[in-house]
RODO-2510 file (C-alpha; in nm, 4 decimals, decimal comma):
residues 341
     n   res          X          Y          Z
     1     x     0,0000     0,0000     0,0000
     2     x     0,1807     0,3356    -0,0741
     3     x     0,2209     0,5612     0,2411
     4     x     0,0092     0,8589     0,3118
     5     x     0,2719     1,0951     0,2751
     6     x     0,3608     0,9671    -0,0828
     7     x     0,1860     1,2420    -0,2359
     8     x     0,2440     1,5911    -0,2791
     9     x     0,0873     1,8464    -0,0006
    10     x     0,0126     2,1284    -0,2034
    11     x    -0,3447     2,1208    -0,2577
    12     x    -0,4100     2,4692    -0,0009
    13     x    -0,2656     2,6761    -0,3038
    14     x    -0,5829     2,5949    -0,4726
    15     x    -0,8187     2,8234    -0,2553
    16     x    -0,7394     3,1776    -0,1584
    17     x    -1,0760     3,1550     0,0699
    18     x    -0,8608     2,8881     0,3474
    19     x    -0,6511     2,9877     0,5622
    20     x    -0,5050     2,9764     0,9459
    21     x    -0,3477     3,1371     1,2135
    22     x    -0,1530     3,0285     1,5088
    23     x    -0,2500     3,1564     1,8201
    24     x    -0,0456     3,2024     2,1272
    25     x    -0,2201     2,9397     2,4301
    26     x     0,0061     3,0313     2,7302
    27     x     0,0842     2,6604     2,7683
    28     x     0,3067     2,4010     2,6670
    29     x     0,1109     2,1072     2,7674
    30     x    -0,0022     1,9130     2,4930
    31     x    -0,3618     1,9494     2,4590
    32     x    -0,6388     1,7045     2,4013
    33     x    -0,9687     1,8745     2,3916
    34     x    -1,1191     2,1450     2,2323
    35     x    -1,5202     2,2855     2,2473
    36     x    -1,6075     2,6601     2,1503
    37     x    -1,9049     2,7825     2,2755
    38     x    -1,9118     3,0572     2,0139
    39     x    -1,6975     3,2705     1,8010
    40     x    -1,5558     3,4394     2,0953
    41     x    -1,5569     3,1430     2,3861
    42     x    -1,3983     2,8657     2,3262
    43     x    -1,2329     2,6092     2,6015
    44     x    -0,9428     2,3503     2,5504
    45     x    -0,8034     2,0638     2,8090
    46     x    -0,4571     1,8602     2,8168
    47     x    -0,1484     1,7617     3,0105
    48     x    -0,0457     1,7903     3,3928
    49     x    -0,4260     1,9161     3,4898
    50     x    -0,4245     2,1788     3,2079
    51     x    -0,7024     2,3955     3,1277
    52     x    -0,7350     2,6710     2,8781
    53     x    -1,0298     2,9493     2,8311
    54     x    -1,0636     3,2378     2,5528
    55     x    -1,3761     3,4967     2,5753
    56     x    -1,2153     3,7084     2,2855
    57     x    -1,1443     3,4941     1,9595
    58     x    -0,8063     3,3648     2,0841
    59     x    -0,6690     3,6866     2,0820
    60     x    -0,5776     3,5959     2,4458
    61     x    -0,5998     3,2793     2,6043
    62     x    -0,5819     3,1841     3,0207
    63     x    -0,4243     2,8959     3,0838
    64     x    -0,4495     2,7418     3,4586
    65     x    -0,4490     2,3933     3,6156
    66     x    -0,7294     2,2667     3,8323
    67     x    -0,5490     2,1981     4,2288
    68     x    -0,4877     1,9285     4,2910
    69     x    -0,5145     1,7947     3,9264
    70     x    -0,1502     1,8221     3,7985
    71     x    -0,1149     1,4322     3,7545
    72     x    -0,3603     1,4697     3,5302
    73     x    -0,4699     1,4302     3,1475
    74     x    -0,7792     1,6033     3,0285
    75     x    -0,8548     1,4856     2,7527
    76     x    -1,1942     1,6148     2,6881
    77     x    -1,3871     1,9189     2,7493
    78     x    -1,7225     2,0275     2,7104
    79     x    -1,7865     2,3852     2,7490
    80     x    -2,1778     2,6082     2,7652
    81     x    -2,0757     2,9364     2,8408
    82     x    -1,7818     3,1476     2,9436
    83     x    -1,8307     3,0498     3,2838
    84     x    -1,9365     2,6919     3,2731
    85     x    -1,7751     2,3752     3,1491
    86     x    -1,6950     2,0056     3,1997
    87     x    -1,3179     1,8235     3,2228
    88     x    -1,2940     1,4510     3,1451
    89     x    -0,9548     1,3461     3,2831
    90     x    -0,8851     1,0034     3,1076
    91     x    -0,6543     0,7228     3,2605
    92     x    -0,7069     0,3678     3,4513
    93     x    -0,8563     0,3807     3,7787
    94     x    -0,8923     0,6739     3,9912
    95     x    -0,7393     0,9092     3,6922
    96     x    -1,0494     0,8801     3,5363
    97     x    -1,2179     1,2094     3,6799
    98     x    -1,5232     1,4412     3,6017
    99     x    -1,4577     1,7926     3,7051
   100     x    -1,7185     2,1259     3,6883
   101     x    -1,6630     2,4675     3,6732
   102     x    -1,9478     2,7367     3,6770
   103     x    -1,7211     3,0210     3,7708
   104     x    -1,4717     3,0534     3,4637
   105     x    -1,2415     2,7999     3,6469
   106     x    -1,1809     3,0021     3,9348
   107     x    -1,2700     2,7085     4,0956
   108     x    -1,3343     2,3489     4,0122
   109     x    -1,6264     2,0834     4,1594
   110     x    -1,5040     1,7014     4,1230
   111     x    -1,8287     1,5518     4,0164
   112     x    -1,6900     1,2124     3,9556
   113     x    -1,4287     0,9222     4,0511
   114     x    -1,3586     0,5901     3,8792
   115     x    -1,2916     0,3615     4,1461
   116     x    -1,2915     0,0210     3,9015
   117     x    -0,8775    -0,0485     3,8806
   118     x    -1,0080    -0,1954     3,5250
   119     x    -1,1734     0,0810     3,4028
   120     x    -1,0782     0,3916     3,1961
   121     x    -1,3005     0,5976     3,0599
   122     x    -1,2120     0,8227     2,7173
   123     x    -1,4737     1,1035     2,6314
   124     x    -1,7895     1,2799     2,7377
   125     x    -2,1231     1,3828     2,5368
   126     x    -2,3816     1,6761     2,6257
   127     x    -2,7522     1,6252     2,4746
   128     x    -2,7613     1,9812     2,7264
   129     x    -2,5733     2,1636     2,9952
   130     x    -2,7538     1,9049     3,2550
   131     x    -2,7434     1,5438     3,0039
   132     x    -2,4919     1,4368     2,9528
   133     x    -2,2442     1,0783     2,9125
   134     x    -1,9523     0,9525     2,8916
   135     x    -1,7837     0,6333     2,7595
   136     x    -1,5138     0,4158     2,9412
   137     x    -1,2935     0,1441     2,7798
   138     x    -1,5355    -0,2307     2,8111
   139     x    -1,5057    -0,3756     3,1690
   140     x    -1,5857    -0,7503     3,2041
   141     x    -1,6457    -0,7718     2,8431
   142     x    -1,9226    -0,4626     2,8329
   143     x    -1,8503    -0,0996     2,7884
   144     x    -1,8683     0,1436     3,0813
   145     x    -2,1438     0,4241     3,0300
   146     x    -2,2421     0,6741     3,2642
   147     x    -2,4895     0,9437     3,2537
   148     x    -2,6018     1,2691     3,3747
   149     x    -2,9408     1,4667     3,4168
   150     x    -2,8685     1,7020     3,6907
   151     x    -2,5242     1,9070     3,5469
   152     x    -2,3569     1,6149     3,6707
   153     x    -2,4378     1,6636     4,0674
   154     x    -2,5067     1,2532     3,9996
   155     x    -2,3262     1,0883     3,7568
   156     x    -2,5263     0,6973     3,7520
   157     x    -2,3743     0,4194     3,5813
   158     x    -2,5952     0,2507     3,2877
   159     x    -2,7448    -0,0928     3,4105
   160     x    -2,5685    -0,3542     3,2446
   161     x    -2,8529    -0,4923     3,0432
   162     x    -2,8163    -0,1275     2,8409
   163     x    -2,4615    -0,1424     2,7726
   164     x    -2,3490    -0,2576     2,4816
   165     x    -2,0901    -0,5965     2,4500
   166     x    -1,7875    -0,5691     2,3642
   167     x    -1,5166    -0,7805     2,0515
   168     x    -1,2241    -0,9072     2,2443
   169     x    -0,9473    -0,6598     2,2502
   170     x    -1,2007    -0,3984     2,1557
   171     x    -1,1909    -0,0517     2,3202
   172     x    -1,2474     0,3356     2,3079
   173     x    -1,0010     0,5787     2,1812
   174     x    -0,9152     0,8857     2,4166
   175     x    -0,7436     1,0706     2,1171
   176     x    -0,9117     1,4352     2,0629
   177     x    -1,2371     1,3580     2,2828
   178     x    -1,4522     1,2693     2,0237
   179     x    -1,5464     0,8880     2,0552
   180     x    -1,8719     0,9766     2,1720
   181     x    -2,1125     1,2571     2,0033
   182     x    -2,4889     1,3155     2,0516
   183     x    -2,7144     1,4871     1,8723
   184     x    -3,0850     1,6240     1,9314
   185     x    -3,2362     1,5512     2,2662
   186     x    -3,1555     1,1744     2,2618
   187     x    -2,9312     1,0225     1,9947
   188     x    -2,6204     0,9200     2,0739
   189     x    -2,3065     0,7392     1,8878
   190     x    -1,9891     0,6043     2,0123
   191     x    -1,7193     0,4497     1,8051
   192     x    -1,4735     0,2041     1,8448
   193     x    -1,1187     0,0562     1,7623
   194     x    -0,8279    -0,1912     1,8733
   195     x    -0,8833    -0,4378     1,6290
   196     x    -1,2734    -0,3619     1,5849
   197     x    -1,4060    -0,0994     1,4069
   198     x    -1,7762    -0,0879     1,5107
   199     x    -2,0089     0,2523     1,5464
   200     x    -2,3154     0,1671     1,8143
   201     x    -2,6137     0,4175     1,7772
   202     x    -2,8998     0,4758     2,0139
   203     x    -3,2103     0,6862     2,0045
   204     x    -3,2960     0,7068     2,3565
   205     x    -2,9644     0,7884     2,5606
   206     x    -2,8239     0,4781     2,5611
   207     x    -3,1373     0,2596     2,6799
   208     x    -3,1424     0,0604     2,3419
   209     x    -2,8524    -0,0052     2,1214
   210     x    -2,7453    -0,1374     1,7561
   211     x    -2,4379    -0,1835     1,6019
   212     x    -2,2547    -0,1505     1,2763
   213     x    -1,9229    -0,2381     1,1335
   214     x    -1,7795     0,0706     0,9606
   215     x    -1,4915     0,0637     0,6827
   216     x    -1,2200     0,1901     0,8703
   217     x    -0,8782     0,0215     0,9214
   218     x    -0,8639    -0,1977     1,2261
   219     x    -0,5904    -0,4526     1,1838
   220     x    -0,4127    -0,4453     1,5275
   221     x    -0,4545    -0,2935     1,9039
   222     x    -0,3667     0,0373     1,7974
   223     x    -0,6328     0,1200     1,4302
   224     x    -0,9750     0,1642     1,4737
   225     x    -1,2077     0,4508     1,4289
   226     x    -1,0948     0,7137     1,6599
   227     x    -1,3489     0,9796     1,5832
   228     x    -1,7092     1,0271     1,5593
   229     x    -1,9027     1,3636     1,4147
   230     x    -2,2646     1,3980     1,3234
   231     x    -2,4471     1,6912     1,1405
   232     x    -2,8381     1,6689     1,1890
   233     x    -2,9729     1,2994     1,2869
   234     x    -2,8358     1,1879     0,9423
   235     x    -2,5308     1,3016     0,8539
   236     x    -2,2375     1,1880     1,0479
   237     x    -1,8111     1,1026     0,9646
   238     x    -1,5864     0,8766     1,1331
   239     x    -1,2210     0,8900     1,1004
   240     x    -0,9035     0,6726     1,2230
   241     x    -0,6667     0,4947     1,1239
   242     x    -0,3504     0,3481     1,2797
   243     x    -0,2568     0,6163     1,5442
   244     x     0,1243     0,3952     1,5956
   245     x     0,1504     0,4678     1,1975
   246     x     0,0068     0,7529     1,0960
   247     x     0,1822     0,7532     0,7828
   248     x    -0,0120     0,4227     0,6286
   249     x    -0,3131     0,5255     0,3930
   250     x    -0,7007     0,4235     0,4696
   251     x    -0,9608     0,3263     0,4778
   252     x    -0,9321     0,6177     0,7566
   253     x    -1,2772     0,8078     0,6493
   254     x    -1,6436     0,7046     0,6562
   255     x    -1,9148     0,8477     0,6469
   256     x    -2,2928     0,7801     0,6716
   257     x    -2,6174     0,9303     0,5096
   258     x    -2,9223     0,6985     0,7519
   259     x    -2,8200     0,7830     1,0694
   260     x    -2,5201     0,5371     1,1109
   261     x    -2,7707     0,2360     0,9951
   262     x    -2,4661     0,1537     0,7267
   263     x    -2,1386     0,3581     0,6273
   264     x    -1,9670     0,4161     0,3017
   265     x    -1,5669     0,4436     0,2565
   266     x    -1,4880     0,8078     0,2002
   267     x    -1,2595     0,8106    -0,1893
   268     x    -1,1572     1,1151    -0,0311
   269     x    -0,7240     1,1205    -0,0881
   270     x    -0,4636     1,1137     0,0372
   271     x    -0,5770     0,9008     0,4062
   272     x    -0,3247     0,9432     0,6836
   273     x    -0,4084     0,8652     1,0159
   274     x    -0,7296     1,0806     1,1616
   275     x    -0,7616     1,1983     1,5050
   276     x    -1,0385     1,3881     1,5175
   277     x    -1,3427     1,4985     1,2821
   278     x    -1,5889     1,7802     1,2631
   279     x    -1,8579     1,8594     1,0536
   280     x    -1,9656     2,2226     0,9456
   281     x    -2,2281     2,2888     1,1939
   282     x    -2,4352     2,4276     0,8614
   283     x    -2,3216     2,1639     0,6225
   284     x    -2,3397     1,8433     0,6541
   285     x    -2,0981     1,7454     0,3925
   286     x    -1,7965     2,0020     0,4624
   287     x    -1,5578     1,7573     0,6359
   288     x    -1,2618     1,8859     0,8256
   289     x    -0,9886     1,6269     0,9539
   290     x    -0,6513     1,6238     1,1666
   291     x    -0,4226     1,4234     1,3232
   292     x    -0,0296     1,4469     1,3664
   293     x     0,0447     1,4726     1,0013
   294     x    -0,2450     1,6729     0,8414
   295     x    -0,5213     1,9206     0,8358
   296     x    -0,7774     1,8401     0,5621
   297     x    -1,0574     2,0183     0,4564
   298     x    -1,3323     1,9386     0,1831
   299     x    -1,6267     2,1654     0,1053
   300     x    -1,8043     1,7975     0,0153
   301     x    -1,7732     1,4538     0,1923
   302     x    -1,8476     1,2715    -0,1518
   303     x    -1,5736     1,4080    -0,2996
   304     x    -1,1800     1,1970    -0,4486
   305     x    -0,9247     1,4997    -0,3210
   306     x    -0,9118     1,7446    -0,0592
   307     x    -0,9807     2,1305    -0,1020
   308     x    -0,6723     2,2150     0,1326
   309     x    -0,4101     1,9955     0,2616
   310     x    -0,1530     2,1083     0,5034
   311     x     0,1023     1,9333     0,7361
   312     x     0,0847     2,0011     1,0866
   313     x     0,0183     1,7785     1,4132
   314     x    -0,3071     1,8597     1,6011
   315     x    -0,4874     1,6469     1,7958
   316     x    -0,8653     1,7860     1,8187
   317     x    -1,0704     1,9978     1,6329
   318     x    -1,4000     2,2300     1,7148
   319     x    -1,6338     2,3931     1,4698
   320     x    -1,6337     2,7818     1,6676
   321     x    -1,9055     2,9351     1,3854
   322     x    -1,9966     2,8096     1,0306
   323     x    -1,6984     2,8559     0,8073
   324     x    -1,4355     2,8665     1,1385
   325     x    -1,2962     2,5938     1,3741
   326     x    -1,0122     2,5729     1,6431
   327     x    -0,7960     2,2558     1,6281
   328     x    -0,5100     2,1945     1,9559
   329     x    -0,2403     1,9761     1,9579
   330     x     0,1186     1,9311     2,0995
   331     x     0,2729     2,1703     2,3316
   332     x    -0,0025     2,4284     2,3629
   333     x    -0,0158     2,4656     1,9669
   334     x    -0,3607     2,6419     1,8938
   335     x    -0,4943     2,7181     1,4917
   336     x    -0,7594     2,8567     1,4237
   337     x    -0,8943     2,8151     1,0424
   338     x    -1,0939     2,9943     0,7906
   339     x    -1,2634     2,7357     0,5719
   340     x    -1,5476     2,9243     0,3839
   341     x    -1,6086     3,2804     0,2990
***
């Protein structure tokens, strides 16, 4: 199979109307998360307890770490105003943390502890600033779901009849936050990898599930779908890939048109390995995708080639306004991009 990087990355000289811009984070922690609340707020999460907030664009970010948190990696964060967001520290046992703030991060409420040794969780979904859940790697051979409908004062564990059964050596990827998305006031989809690629959807919060396979690369521990986004009930994109080699080609894009009953193989090329996904939160085919080689962007998901290809590393990616996301990566990098006039 001829590596990802076999072709030549030239394709953002084809559109004046894409661009980016570097931003100065405060931090060199390597981030994980990423969630903008608007075109002005926007949070982001990482290494050794690591926090970031902007209310202005990016023109200046805060960065802080929550006490008592240093040992920490957040690797998701969910974000409803500039004074109120979630942190998803991810890690086996007691690492695996919820934390709250609803004062900016002046100060942070623990809302949750794993206390399984076997259990790790990966990423977090809101439905709304009070529902929310969040996936953990399978434990005893089922994955671990919990769920919120208080703003996370109680965070309940799914019965075990509701959660779905997992493929030997089958997991969750804690890559960019992303493994889990919801849409709507109930649907939810979490994807999965390590030897299994498999998307699970449900329509009522996780009380019901189904399962499909998905095209994406899956061939040892370390492939797998690693990102899930969904535009509408519909719509939706998975990406992955072999995070260990980033550098072999696909299948590392999917994408679905029936709600994630079936998914197609994106042409879309070149493939490298895929991090994390986002879909224009006006367009359900405009596709942009990262990981540590690449930034892609496509103005349709049907398409063969990219409208812009760059190299860079990033980990996550967040839509901030139609037209504009954020992506974070290693040691505090921050971009933001202009993808549409």
């Amino acid at each position: 199979m001829r590596p990802c990087w076999f072709l030549p990355i030239a394709f953002s000289t084809l559109s004046l109307a894409q661009s980016f811009t570097v931003q100065n984070s405060n931090t060199r922690s390597d981030l994980r998360g990423v969630s903008a609340v608007s075109a002005r707020v926007s949070w982001a999460s990482g290494t050794h307890g690591t926090y970031l907030r902007t209310i202005d664009a990016g023109t200046t970010w805060t960065a802080a770490t929550v006490p008592g948190a240093e040992a920490l990696d957040f690797r998701d964060v969910e974000a409803f105003s500039a004074e109120e967001a979630y942190l998803l520290a991810a890690g086996p046992g007691e690492q695996s943390r919820i934390y709250k703030t609803t004062d900016g991060g002046s100060t942070w409420a623990l809302q949750f502890t794993n206390h399984d040794p076997k259990g790790f969780y990966d990423c977090m979904a809101f439905w709304d600033r009070t529902h929310g859940i969040a996936l953990g790697d399978p434990v005893d051979g089922q994955f671990e779901l919990i769920a919120t409908d208080d703003g996370g004062d109680h965070w309940n564990s799914l019965p075990s009849p509701y959660r779905p059964h997992a493929l030997a050596i089958e997991g969750a990827f804690a890559a960019s936050g992303t493994c889990i998305t919801v849409q709507g006031d109930s649907n939810v989809w979490l994807a999965t990898g390590g030897n299994a690629a498999r998307v699970f959807r449900s329509s009522n919060r996780g009380n019901t599930w189904a399962a499909a396979d998905a095209p994406i690369l899956h061939d040892n521990a370390s492939s797998g779908i690693f990102s899930i986004s969904f535009n509408g009930p519909h719509h939706g994109v998975i990406g992955g890939g072999d995070y260990q080699h980033p550098e072999r080609e696909g299948p590392n894009l999917a994408y679905t048109e029936d709600g994630g009953v079936t998914w197609r193989a994106s042409m879309l090329h070149p493939q490298c390995y895929v991090s994390a996904v986002a879909l224009d939160p006006q367009n359900g085919r405009r596709l942009l995708a990262l990981g540590s080689t690449h930034v892609a962007y496509t103005d349709d998901v049907g398409n063969s080639t990219w409208k812009v290809y760059w190299e860079m590393n990033l980990n996550a990616v967040a839509y901030v306004a139609p037209g504009e996301a954020l992506g974070v990566g290693p040691k505090g990098k921050v971009v933001r991009f202009k993808l549409e006039p």
